[in-house]
N, C-alpha and C positions, 0 to 999 in steps of 0.2 A: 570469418568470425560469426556471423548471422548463423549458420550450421550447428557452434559451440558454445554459443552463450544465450538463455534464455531473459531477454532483457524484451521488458513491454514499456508501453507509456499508460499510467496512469491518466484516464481520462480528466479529472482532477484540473489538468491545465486548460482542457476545452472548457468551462465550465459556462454555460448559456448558452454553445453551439450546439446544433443542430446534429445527429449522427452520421449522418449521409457527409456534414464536411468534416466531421470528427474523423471518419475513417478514412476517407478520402485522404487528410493531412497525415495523418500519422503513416499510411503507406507512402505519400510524397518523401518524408522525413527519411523514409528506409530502413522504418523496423518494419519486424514480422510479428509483432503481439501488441494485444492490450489486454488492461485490466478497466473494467468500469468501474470509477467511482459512483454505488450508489450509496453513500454514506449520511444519515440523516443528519438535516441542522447544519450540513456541509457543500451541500452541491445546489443549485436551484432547483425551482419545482421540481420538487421530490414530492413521488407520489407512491405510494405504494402499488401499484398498476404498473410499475414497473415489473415485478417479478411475476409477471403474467404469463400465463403460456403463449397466447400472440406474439406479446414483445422479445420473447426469447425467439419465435418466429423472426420476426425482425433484424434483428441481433445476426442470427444465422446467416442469413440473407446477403445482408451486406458484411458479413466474412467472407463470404464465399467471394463475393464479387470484387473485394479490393486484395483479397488471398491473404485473411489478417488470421492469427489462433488467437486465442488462451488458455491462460492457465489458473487465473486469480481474477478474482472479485469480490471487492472492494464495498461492506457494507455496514459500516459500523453504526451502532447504535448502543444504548444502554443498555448492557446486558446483564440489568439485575431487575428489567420489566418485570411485571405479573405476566404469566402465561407464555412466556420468553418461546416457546417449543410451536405452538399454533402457531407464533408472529415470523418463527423461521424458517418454519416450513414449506412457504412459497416463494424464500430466498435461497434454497437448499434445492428446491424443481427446478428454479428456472437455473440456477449454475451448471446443475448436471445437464440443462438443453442446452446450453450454449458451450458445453466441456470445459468449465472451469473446475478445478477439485480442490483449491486454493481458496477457502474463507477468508479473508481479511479484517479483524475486527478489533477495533480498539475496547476498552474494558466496561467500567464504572467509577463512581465515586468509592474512595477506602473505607467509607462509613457503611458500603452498600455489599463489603468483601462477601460475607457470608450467605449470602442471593447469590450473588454473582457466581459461584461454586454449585451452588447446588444447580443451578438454571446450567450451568454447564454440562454438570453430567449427564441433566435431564437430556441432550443435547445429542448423546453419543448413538443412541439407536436412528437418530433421523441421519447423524453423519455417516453410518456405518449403511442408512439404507440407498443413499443419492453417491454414497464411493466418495465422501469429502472430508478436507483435513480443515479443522477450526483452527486460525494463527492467530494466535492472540499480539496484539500491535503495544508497544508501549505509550504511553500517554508523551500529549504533545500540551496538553492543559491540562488545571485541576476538575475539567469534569470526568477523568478518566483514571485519576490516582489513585484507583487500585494496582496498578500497575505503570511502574514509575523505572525500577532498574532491575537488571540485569535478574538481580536476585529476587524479586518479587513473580519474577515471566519462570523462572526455575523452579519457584516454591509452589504455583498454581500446575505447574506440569506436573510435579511429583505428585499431588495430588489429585491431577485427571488421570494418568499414563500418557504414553505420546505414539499411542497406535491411534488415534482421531484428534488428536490434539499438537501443536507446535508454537511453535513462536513468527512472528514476522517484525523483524529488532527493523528501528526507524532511528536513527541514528539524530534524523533533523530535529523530530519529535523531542530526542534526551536532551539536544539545545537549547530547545526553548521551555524545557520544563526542569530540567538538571542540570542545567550547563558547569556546575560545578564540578561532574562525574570527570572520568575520563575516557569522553567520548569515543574513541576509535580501540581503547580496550575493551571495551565495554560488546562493543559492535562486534568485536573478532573474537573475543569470548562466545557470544552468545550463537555463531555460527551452526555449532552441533547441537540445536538446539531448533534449529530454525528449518519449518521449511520453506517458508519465503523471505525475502526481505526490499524494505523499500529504501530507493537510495533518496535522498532531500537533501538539498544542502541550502543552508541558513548566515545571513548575514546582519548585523543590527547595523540601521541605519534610522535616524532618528527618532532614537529613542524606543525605537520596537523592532519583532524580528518579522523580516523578509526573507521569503524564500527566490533564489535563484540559479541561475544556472549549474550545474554539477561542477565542481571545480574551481570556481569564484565565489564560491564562500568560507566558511571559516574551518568548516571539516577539512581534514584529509582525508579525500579517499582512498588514497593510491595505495597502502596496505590493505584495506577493507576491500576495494575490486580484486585485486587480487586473488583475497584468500574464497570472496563470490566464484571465481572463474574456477579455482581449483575445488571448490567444493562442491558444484555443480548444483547451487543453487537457484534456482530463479530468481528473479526481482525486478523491479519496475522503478522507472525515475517517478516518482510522486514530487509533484511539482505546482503549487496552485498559486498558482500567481495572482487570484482576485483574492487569496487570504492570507492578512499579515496575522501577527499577533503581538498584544501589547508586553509590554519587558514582566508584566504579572502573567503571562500566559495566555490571557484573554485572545480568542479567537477572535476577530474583526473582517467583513468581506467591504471592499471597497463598489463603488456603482460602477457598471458600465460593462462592455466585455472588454479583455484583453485584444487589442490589433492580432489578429490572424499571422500577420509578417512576425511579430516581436514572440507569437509559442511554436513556430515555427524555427526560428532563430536557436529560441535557446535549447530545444528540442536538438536539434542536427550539432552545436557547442557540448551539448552533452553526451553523444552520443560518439563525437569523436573523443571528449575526452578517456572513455570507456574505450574505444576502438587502437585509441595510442597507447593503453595499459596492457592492451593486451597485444598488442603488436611486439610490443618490451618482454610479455612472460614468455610467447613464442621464440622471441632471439636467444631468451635467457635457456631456454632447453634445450635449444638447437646445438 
């Protein structure tokens, strides 16, 4: 499986660990990739010092040493900033040090669409100069609703092209912000469209949504992994377990870190559940 499917962990679930056990655990767990979340307003001390050319030193380092790749990283912010192209530019260097060519980025506010377009194209000579695709993430909250369905991620490609630009459809994201849609057509629609995609699976438990284990929530994914494996897209379980969101969308992080045992757990639960779907498409061609 590991040879044919490119599946990471979003670092998102470590979220207050340390890297050294970040990498360390995610090769216990028995994948071969991550993606970093350095997402602002998302992850803890966040620092811009992150996309340093040291840190991407670093980064390097301990790939090598736990025999970890990538392909995607994870840094969303508002992308209807003033000066959006300076501010990306040393998130754009340090991806291409560490081999990621997978932007990951959620949008802006829908009041904010017409920045948001222009600061993108600004966008295409720094992607075109570090070899990077920009995936635009669909909104999981209203600070992102520019970009909410299916059709909104289509309308903004027609209007980039999709030689630097793609989609990264989050399936958990349209739950807790459209759960009205229909989520898993929605997801297998936007495939040829996509060149990344994050899997999240989401469950409401009192009164707000919780993200959990791939498979124990209210998605199906067993169509959507599927049509992943045949389409040879990458993807990453994004899974943040210190953030819920309230039934209005609201982002909320709770104190404390997550037990080590318990992102480990759901980590290797998710990991077979992906490993039994495809063990099924195999039999099914054989």
């Amino acid at each position: 499986m590991e040879s044919k499917i490119k599946l990471a962990v979003n670092t998102s679930i470590y979220d207050g660990y340390d890297l050294e056990t970040i990498f360390s655990s995610i090769r216990k767990c028995g994948f071969q990739f991550f993606e970093l979340a350095y997402n602002q307003g998302y992850v803890s001390d966040f620092k811009e010092d992150r996309f340093s050319e040291k840190h991407a030193g670093e980064i390097n380092l301990l790939k090598d040493k736990y025999q970890l790749n990538t392909l995607a990283l994870g840094c969303t912010m508002d992308l209807a900033t003033d000066d959006l192209s300076s501010i990306f530019l040393p998130r754009l260097q340090f991806a291409h040090l560490i081999g990621a060519k997978y932007i990951n980025v959620c949008t802006t506010q829908l009041v904010n669409k017409n920045k948001l377009i222009q600061n993108l194209i600004s966008l295409k000579p720094l992607l075109a100069r570090f070899d990077c695709i920009l995936c635009l993430e669909n909104a999981g909250d209203y600070n992102f609703n520019a970009f909410t369905t299916l059709e909104d991620g289509i309308e903004l490609l027609h209007l980039l092209g999709d030689e630097r630009y793609a989609l990264n459809f989050d399936p958990g994201n349209m739950m807790t912000y459209q759960p009205h849609l229909d989520i898993v057509q929605q997801a297998l629609d936007s495939m040829q469209y996509c060149g990344y995609f994050h899997v999240k699976d989401v469950v409401v438990q009192k009164d707000k949504f919780n993200f959990v284990t791939i498979g124990q929530g209210e998605i199906d994914y067993s169509l959507i992994v599927n049509k992943l494996i045949e389409s040879d897209i990458p993807f990453s379980f994004e899974i943040p377990l210190r953030i819920y969101r309230e039934l209005d969308s609201t982002p909320k992080k709770i104190e404390g870190l997550i037990p080590l045992p318990l992102i480990e757990t759901t980590l290797i639960e998710s990991k077979k559940y992906i490993d039994d779907i495809y063990k099924g498409l195999v039999n099914k061609n054989e």
